[in-house]
matplotlib code that plots the C-alpha trace (Angstrom):
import matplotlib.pyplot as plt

x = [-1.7, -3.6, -6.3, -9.6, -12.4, -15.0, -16.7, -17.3, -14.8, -17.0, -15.4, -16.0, -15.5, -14.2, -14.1, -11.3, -9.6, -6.6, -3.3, 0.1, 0.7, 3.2, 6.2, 8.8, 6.9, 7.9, 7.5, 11.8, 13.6, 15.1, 18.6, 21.4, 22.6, 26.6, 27.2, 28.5, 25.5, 24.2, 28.3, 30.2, 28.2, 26.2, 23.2, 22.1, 21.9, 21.6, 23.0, 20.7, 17.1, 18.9, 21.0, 17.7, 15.9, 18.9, 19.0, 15.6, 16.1, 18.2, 17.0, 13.8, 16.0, 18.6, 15.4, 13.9, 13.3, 12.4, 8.6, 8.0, 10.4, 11.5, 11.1, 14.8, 17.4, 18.2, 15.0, 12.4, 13.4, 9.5, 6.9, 4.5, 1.1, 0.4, 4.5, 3.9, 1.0, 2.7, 6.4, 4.3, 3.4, 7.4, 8.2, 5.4, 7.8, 10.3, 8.4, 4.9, 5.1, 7.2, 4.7, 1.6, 3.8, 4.6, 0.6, 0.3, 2.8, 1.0, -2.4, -0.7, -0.9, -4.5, -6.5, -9.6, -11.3, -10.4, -7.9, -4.5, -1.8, 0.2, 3.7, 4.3, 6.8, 8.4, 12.3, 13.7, 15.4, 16.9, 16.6, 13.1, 11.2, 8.0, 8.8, 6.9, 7.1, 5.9, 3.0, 2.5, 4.3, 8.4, 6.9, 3.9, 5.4, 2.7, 3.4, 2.0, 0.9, -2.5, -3.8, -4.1, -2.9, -4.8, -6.2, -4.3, -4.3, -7.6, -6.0, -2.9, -4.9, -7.1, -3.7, -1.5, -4.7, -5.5, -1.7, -0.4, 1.1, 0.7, -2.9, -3.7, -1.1, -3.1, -6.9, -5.7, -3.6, -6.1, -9.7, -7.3, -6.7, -10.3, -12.2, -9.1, -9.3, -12.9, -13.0, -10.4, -12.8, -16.0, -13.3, -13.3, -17.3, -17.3, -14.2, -13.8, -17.6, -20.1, -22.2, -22.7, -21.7, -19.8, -16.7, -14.0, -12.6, -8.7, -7.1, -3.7, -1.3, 0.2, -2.9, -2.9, 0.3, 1.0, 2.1, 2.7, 0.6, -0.3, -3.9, -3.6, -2.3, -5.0, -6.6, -3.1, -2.6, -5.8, -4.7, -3.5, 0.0, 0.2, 2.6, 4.0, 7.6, 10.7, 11.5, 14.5, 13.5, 15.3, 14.6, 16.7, 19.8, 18.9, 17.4, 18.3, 15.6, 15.0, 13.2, 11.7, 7.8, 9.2, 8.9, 5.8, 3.9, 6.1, 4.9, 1.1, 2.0, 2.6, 0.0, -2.6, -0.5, -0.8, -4.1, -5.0, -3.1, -4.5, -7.9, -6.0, -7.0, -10.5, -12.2, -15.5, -14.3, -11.0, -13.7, -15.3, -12.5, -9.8, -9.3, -7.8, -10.2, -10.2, -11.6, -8.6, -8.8, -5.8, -7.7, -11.3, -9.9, -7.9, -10.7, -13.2, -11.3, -10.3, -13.7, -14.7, -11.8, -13.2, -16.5, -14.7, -12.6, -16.1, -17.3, -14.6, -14.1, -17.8, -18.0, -21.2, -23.3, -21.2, -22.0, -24.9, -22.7, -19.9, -22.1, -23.5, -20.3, -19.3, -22.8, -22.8, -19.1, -19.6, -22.1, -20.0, -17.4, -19.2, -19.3, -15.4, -15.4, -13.6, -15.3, -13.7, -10.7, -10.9, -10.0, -10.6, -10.1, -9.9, -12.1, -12.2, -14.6, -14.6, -15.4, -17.1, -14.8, -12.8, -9.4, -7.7, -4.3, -4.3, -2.5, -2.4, -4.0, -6.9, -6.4, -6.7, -10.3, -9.5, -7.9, -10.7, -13.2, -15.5, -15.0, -17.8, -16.5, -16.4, -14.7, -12.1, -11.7, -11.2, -8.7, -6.9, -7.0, -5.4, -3.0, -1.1, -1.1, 0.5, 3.2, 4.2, 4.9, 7.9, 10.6, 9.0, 6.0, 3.8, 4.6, 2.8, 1.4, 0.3, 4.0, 2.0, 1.2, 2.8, 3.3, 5.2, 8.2, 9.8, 12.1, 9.6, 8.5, 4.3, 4.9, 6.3, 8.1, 7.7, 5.9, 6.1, 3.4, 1.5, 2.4, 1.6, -1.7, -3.0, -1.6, -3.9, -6.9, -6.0, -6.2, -9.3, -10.8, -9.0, -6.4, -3.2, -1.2, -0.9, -0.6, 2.2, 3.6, 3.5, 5.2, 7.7, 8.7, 8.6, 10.8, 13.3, 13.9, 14.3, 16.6, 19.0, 18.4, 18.4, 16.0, 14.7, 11.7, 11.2, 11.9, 12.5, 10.2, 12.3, 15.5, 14.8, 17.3, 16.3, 15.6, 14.5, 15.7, 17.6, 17.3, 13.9, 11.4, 8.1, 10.0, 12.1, 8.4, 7.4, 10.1, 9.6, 6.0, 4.8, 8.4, 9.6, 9.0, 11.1, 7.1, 6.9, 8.8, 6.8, 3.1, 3.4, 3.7]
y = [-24.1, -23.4, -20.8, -21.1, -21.3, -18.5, -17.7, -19.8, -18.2, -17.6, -15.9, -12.2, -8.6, -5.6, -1.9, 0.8, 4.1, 4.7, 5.1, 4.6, 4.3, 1.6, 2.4, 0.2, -2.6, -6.2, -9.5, -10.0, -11.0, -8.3, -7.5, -6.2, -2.6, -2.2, -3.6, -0.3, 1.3, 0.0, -0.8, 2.2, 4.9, 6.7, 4.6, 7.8, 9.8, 10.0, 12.6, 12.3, 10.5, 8.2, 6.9, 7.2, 4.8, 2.0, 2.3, 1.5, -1.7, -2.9, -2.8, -4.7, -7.4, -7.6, -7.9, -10.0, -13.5, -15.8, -14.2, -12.3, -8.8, -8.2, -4.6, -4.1, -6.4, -7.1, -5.1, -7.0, -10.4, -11.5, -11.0, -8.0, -7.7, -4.1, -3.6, -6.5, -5.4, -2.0, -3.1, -5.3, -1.6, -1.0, -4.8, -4.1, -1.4, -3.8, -7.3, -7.7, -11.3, -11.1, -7.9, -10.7, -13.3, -11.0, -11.4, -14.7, -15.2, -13.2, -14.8, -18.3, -18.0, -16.7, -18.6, -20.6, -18.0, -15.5, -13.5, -12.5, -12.4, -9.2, -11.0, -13.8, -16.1, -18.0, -18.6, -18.3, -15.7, -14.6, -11.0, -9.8, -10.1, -11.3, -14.8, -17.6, -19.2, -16.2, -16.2, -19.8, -21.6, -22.5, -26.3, -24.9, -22.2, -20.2, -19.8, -16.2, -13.8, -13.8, -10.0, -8.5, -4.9, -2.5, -4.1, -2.9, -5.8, -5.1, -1.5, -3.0, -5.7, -3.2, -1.2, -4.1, -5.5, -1.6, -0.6, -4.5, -4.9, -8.7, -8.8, -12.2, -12.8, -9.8, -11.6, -14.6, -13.3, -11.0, -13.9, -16.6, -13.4, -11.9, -14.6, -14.5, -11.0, -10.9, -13.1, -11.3, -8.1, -10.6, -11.4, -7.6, -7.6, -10.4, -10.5, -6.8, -5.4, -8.1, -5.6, -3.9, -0.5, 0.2, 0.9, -1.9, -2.4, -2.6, -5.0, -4.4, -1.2, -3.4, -4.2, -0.6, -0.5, 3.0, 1.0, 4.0, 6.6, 9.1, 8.4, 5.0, 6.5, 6.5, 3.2, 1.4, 3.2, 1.5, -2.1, -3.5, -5.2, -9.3, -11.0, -11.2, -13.7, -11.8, -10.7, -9.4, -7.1, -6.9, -3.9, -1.6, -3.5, -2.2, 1.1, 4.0, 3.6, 7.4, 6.0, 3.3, 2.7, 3.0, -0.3, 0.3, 0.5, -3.0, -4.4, -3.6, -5.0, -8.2, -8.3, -8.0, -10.8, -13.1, -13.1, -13.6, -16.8, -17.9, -18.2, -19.3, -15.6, -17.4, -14.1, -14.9, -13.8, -10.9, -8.0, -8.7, -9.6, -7.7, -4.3, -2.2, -1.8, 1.6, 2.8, 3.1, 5.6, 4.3, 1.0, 2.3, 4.3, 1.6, -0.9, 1.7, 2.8, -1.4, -2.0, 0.4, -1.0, -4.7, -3.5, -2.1, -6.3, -7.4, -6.0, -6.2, -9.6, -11.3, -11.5, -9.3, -11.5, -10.0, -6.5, -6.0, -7.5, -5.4, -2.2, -3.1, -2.6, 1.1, 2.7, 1.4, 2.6, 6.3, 6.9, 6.0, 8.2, 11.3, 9.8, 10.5, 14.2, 16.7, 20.0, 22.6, 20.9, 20.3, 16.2, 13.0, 11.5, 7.6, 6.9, 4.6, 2.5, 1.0, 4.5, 6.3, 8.9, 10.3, 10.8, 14.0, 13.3, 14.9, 12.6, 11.9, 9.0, 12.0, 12.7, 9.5, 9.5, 11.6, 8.6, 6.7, 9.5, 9.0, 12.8, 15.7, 18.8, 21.1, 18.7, 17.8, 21.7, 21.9, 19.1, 20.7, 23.9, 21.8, 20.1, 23.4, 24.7, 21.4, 21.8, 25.5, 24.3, 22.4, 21.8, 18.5, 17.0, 14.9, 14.4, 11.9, 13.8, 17.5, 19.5, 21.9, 19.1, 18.3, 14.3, 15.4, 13.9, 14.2, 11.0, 8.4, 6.6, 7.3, 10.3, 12.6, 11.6, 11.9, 8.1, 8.2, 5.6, 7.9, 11.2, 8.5, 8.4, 11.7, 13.0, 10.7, 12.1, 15.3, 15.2, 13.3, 16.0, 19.1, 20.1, 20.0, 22.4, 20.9, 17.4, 18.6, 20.4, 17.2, 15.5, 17.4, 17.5, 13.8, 13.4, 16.1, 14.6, 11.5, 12.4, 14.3, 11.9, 8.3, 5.6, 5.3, 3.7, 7.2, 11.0, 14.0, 16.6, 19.3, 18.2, 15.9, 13.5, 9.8, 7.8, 3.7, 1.2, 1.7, 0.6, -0.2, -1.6, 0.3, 3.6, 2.2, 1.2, 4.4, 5.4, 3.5, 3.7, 7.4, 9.3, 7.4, 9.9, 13.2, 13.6, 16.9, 18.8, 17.1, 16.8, 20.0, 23.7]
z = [12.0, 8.8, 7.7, 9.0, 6.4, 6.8, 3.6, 0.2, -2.4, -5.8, -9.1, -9.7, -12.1, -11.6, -12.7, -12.2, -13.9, -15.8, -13.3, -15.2, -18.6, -19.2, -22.1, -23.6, -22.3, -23.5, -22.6, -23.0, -20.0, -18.2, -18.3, -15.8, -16.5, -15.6, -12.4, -11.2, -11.2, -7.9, -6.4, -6.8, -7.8, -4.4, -3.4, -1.8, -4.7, -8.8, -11.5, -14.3, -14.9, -17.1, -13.9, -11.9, -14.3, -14.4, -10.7, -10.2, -13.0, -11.2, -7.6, -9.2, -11.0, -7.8, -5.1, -7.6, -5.5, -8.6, -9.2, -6.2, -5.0, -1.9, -1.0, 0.7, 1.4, 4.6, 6.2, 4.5, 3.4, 2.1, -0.4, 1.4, -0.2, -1.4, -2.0, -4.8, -6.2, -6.6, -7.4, -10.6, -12.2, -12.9, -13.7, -16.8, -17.9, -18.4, -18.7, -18.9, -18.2, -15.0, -13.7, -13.9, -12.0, -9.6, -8.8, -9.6, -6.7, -4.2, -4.6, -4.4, -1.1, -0.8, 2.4, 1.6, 3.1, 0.2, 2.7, 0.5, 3.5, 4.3, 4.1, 2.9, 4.1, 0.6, 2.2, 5.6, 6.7, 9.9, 9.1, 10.1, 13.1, 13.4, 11.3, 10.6, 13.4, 15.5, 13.2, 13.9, 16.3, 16.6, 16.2, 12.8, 11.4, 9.1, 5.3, 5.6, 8.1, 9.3, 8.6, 5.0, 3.6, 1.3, -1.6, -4.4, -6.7, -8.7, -9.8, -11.0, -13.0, -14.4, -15.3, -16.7, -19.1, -20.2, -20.9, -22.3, -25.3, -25.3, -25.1, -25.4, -22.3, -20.4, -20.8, -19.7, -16.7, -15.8, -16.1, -14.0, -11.8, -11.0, -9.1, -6.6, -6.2, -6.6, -3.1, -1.5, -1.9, -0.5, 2.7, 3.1, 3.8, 5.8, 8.1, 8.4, 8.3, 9.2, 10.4, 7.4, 7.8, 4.2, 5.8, 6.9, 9.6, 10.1, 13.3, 13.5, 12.7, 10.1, 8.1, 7.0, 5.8, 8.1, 10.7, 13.3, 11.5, 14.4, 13.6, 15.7, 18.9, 20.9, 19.6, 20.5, 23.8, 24.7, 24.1, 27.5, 26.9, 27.4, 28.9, 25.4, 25.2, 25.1, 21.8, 19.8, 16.6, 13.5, 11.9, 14.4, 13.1, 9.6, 10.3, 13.0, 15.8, 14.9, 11.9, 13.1, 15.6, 19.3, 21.6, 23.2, 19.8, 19.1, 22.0, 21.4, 17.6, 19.7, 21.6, 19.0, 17.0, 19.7, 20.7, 16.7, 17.0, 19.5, 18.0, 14.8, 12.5, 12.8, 10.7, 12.6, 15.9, 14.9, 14.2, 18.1, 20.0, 18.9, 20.7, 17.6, 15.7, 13.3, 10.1, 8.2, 5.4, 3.3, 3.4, 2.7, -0.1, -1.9, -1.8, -2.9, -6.0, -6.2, -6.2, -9.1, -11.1, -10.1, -12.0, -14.7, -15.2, -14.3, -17.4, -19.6, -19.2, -19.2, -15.7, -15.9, -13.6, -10.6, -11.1, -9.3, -5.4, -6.5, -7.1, -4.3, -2.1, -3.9, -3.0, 0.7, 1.5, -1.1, 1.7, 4.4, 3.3, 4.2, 8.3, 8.1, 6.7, 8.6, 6.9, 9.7, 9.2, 5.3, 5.8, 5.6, 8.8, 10.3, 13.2, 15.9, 15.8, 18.9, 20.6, 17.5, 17.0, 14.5, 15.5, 16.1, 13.9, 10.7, 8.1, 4.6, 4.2, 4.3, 0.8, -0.8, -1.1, -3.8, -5.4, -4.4, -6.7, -3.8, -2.4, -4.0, -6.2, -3.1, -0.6, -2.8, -3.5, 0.7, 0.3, -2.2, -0.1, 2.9, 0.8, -0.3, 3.0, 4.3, 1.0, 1.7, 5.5, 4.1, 1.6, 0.0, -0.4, 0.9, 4.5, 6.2, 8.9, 9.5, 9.5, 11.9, 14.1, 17.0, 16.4, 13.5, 13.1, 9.7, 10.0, 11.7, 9.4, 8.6, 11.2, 9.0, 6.2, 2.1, 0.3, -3.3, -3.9, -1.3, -3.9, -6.9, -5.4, -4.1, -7.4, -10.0, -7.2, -8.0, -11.5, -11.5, -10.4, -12.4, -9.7, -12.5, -11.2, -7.7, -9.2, -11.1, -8.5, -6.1, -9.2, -9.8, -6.0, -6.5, -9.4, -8.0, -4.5, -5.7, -8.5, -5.9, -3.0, -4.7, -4.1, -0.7, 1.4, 2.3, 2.8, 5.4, 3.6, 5.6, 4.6, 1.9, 3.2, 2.5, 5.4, 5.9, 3.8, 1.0, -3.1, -2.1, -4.5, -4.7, -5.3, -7.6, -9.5, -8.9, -10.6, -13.8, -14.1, -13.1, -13.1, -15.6, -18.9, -17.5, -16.4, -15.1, -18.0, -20.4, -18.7, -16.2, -18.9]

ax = plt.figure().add_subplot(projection="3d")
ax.plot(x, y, z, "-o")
ax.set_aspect("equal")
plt.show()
């Protein structure tokens, strides 16, 4: 069972903004810190930032699967899609050359039809559940999955080529790069809005990346359950169920899986038959900011003559935007598109269209308005989900609990639009949990205990490439 061609795939450019600021970067190979640093020191917690910093080394190089990183052992065996194009910001701290393979790898297994997978499959591995041959069939087994995650890649690139110190290495990396990426964003306006609305369409919980994020509740509860084949999942034998989406959400993951299959992710017919469908503002607000930093390559790299289709997409979806304002509420919020609604939960996917820069002056002074009121309701910040709310739940993974790419994020917003003192506040929480509660997937903001799986990759980049300079003392007087 292969990919089913739906679009021509035609080079393109990009634009974007500064995000991190790679230092020490070189292009020499990376090498092992004592081996007691992950062994018998606590994985649960570090002393200094020094011991933070050779931690998160060494979780890259030890989940390091020959040019693509694993974000946990054990939990997730695989290359996933926006972990990667996250995990490649803290391999350019260490080697710029291994950051672009870490791309390189992902967009090797880009569909014909310019879709970049969400996982994908390089080695076996009886450790996670759905496989390969869930995806496909026990007979076909699929090299990837058959849904995509937030585009991140084009804000990396732009990132990488702005911060290298191998230039030469950069422009070629980043002009073999761009016309992948460039038809990844044209798969966006096809196979998730072919009627044109601006906005995209996300399928499946696990296309946004939030795979449980209270904002889905009432778009899942209303997909019927199939009779789906018994099934055994992995991740409880990794993670507390405490931590982890509840079985009815898993079997509604199933359901949605299946019937893609069964039309072989044919991207003509997902958006239309698919009954989850949602405007996911995590998604939205990574391709729009994607797509300004996909002008900003476009540009910089000759690729001019693609301008005018990329422009088009930012002032088609910087209208949209405004459809998914809260203003009584002071958020952003996802809608259903199926019933045209926005939904009640109150999340912080929210925020991030100020990463995006797509909010106006006086909504992004509501949203930093909500924000605080959200931080002084607990002991660390950002939760996931309203901590007033009553689908909070601090442990549950995108129902409660502290995301340092998701603090990474909301804190560049914030500063793009002259909120320092709350980015700095945001970053120093950052810096501090993580120094006193190790390297996690994520975070109880009540009790700051860590929670998920453990020496996990994308906070380990976030350590490297925001947290990486002492940042608060030094940015936040």
């Amino acid at each position: 069972m292969g990919p089913v061609k739906c679009l021509k795939t035609v080079p393109a450019q990009v634009h974007a903004h500064q995000s991190f600021h790679a230092n020490d970067v070189s292009d020499a190979p990376v090498l092992p810190g004592p081996k007691n640093i992950l062994i018998g020191a606590k994985e649960d917690a570090s002393k200094s930032l020094k011991d933070l910093l050779e931690i998160s080394k060494q979780i890259l190089t030890e989940n390091d699967r020959g040019g693509y990183t694993i974000p946990a052992k054990g939990l997730y065996p695989y290359q996933w899609n926006w972990d990667s194009a996250l995990v490649a910001l803290g391999w350019a701290t260490l080697n710029e050359g291994r950051a672009w393979e870490e791309l390189e790898k992902l967009f090797s297994a880009q569909w014909e039809d310019g879709l970049v997978p969400h996982i994908v499959f390089h080695q076996p591995s009886p450790t996670y559940f759905p496989g390969p041959e869930i995806w496909g069939s026990v007979q076909q087994p699929m090299g990837s999955t058959g849904i995509t995650q937030p585009p991140v890649a084009a804000i990396t690139v732009r990132n990488l080529y702005e911060t290298a110190v191998n230039k030469d290495l950069a422009l070629q990396k980043a002009k073999e790069l761009f016309p992948m990426i460039l038809a990844w964003h044209r798969w966006f306006q096809s196979a998730r809005d072919p009627e044109g609305t601006g906005l995209v369409a996300t399928l499946h919980p696990w296309e946004s990346g939030m795979d449980n994020s209270p904002a889905w509740d009432d778009a899942l509860h209303n997909v019927p359950v199939d009779q789906i084949p018994p099934y055994v999942r992995q991740d409880l034998g990794h993670v507390d169920s405490a931590m982890r989406p509840k079985k009815d959400e898993y079997d509604r993951y199933l359901t949605l899986l299946y019937r893609f299959r069964a039309v072989n992710y044919d991207c003509k017919q997902l958006y239309f038959l698919s009954p989850f469908r949602v405007t996911d503002l995590c998604t939205n607000s990574v391709l729009y900011r994607a797509n300004l930093d996909l002008r900003w390559l476009a540009v910089e790299l000759g690729q001019g003559e693609n301008v005018k289709e990329i422009d088009g997409w930012i002032e088609k979806a910087r209208d949209a935007f405004d459809t998914l304002y809260d203003a009584e509420e002071g958020l952003y919020k996802c809608k259903d598109q199926l019933t045209g609604k926005l939904v009640a939960a109150k999340t912080s996917a929210g925020f991030l269209p100020l990463f995006a820069r797509v909010a106006s002056a006086s909504q992004a002074a509501d949203l930093a308005r909500t924000l605080e009121r959200w931080l002084n309701r607990v002991k660390h910040s950002i939760p996931s989900c309203d901590p007033e709310a009553p689908n909070f739940e601090p442990l549950r993974y995108w129902r409660g609990p502290v995301w340092a790419i998701i603090n990474w994020m909301i804190t560049d917003g914030l500063r793009a639009y002259g909120f320092e003192d709350l980015a700095c506040r945001i970053e120093a929480d950052t810096y501090e949990l993580l120094l006193s509660h190790g390297i996690s997937e994520y975070y109880n903001p009540v009790t700051g205990a860590p929670a998920g799986g453990k020496l996990f990759s994308w906070t380990a980049a976030m350590c490297l490439a925001w947290l990486s300079k002492g940042a608060p003392a030094a940015r936040c007087k």
